[in-house]
Phi, psi and omega in degrees: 000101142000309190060145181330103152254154199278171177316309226252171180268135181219097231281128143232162204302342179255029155118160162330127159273012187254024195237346186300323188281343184291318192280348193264138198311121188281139177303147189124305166301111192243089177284125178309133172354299160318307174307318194285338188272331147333312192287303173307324195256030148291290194317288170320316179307315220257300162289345164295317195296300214283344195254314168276003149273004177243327227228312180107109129045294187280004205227013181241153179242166176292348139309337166259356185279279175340309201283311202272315190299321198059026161297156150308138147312301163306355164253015181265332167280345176272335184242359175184137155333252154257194160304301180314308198290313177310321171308298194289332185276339154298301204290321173325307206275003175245323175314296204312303183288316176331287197278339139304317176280343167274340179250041193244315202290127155068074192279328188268137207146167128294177196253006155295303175313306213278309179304324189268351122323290156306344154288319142284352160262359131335274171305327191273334177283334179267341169273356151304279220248066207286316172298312158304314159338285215286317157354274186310316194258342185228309174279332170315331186265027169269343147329338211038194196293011165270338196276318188293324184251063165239316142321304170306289179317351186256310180318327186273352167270014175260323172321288176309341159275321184290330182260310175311328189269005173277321193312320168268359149289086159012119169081324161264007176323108132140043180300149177328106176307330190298334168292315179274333181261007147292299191323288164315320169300297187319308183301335180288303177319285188306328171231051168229354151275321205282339165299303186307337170278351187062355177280031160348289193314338191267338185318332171293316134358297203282356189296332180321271223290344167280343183258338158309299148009265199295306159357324198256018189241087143266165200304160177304142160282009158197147200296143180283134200275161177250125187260154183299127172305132197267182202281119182287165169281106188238174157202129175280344178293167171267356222265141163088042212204050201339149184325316169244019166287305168311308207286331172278328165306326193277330135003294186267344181287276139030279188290335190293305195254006171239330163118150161286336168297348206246340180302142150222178182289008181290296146010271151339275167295345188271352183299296205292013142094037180244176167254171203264009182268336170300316218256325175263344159315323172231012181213146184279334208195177181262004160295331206243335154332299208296324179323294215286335186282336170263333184287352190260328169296322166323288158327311205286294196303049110273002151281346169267311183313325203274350182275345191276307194292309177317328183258347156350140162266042110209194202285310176283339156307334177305300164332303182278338160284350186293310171320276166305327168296319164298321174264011156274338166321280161356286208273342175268286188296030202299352181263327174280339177287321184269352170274334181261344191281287172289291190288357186291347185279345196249340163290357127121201197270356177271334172304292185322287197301289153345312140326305189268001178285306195298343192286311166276006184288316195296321203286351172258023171259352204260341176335321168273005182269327185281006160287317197276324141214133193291324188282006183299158173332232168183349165227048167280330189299308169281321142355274194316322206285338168288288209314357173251005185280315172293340153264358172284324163308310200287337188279335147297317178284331165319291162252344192073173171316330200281353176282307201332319173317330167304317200265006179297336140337270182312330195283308205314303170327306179277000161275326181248352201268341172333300209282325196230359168078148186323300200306303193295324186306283202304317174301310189299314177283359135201057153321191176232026190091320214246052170056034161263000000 
């Protein structure tokens, strides 16, 4: 049998993929155990990469792992459960070695130089291997919550390197850890856009303007205060509520306490107290329900955010009233907030995509910073918009939503200090908006 092959010919860190049946061991042979099992699950690793770069995470099957690799299904089954457990055990075997040679790269140095190294051996590791990247960075959160914190853990150890090699840097000692992995949320972003884009190719270019960027974070010059959460205004009932406002509150009520794989649309109608022929009337599927449901939590808070920001008297209190508005919204919606925050990874890439469009919408609150100054990064606008996305995450997994009023500071900070420098940044993030 010939077997699945992909449109493209597709380089992965285990060899070409059109070369894995070529690679498989002749009967007979008597190799030690290890080796041979090495061997398969190179090949399998090497078709996973090559099948979800054409097909997509959800749209590849272990049949098509089998077809391109020329594994057994039983020996496909001696090494992983599933697709999944092949995924997490792929990514281990490509992250793992990754983040050892960046934090390898350029032993000699300060500790700016070491960092700023690791960084060009980051980017340069992912346009070698764009397909294994776009993995790690993009198709992984279609995976559910095992694939995402497998991730995370590779964030805290890039985090531990980056707050060591600051320490020894002049002018950053004791920088915030909650700052450098704001940092790191950006730098993920910019380039989980340009994978998702097929534009690898440009990160190498963009490495200046991602290291003027971080560059542009020294530690505060005073501590960022954490303010006590005020009590939100919440109500759990549906009653007062047009049909499919309800049919999306429930939705999200639903993924908060079931996960979005295990929801179903029985699931939905019986929260929102409707039948399910009600429940197709006005949605085709719980896929496209979930679309209307971050895009309708998405509005509402940004109907709470835009007045704040408006009536502010300049600009970074605009910023810092925005801030608060929002994340008091957060801290109310906790269910539509832990749904555009988390479960939005496991609701597949029209979700994901739906997310960052509101992320950019946010990013045109920043237009006046590049007024005040112009030489600021040029992908500082995208940037910020992961680092604050990356702490609403982590501040949900921390604390939950109801917390989110805490991190309004730390958002403000990192927002502003690229534009208006530490000292104004650091007062203003902790005002109260209104220049208080």
């Amino acid at each position: 049998m010939a077997g699945y092959r992909p449109v493209e010919m597709v380089r992965t860190p285990w060899g070409d993929a059109d070369t894995l049946r070529d690679r498989k061991l002749r009967p007979g042979q008597r190799l030690p155990a290890g080796e041979v099992a090495r061997n398969q699950r190179e090949r399998l690793f090497a078709a996973l990469v090559a099948v979800v770069a054409e097909k997509g995470y959800e749209g590849t099957r272990v049949e098509d792992l089998l077809e391109l690799s020329g594994v057994s299904r039983s020996a496909f089954y001696e090494h992983f459960s599933d697709k999944q457990d092949c995924l997490l055990a792929a990514v281990e075997a490509f992250v793992g070695p990754a983040i050892g040679a960046i934090g390898a790269a350029n032993r000699q140095g300060g500790g700016e130089q070491r960092a700023r190294a690791a960084l060009e051996a980051l980017v340069r590791q992912i346009v070698e291997q764009p397909a294994a990247s776009r993995l790690c960075f993009v198709e992984i959160f279609a995976a559910g919550p095992r694939a995402v914190e497998q991730i995370d853990r590779a964030t805290d150890a890039c985090q531990n390197f980056v707050s060591a090699a600051l320490d020894e840097t002049p002018g950053r000692e004791q920088m915030p850890p909650e700052i450098v992995r704001a940092t790191i949320g950006g730098l993920r972003k910019v380039i989980h856009t340009h994978l998702h884009r097929n534009e690898e190719g440009e990160l190498l270019e963009l490495i200046p303007q991602m290291w003027d960027w971080v560059l542009s974070y020294p530690p505060p010059p005073a501590p960022l205060r954490r303010p006590r959460n005020r009590p939100p205004v919440r109500s759990t009932l549906l009653e007062g509520y047009d049909q499919a406002e309800r049919i999306l509150r429930a939705l999200a009520s639903v993924v908060a306490e079931k996960g979005y794989p295990a929801m179903t649309v029985g699931d939905i109608a019986a929260r929102a107290s409707i039948s399910l022929s009600t429940f197709y009337a006005n949605f085709a599927d719980k896929e496209e329900a979930t679309l209307a449901a971050v895009d309708s939590g998405s509005a509402q808070m940004l109907a709470t955010t835009l007045p704040a920001f408006r009536r502010a008297a300049d600009w970074p209190h605009a910023v810092r009233g925005a801030f608060g508005s929002m994340f008091a919204f957060c801290a109310a919606e906790t269910e539509y907030t832990t749904l555009g925050a988390i479960d939005v990874y496991a609701a597949g890439k029209k979700a994901l995509e739906q997310r960052d469009r509101v992320m950019e919408s946010m990013e045109a609150l920043l237009v006046p910073g590049y007024e005040r100054k112009p030489d600021a990064s040029p992908i500082a606008g995208e940037a910020i918009g992961g680092a604050i996305y990356s702490m609403i995450y982590d501040q949900i997994k921390r604390g939950g939503a109801e917390s989110m009023q805490e991190i309004a500071p730390l958002a403000t900070y990192v927002t502003l200090a690229p534009f208006i420098g530490a000292e104004e940044a650091c007062a203003v993030a902790n005002s109260d908006g209104r220049g208080r």
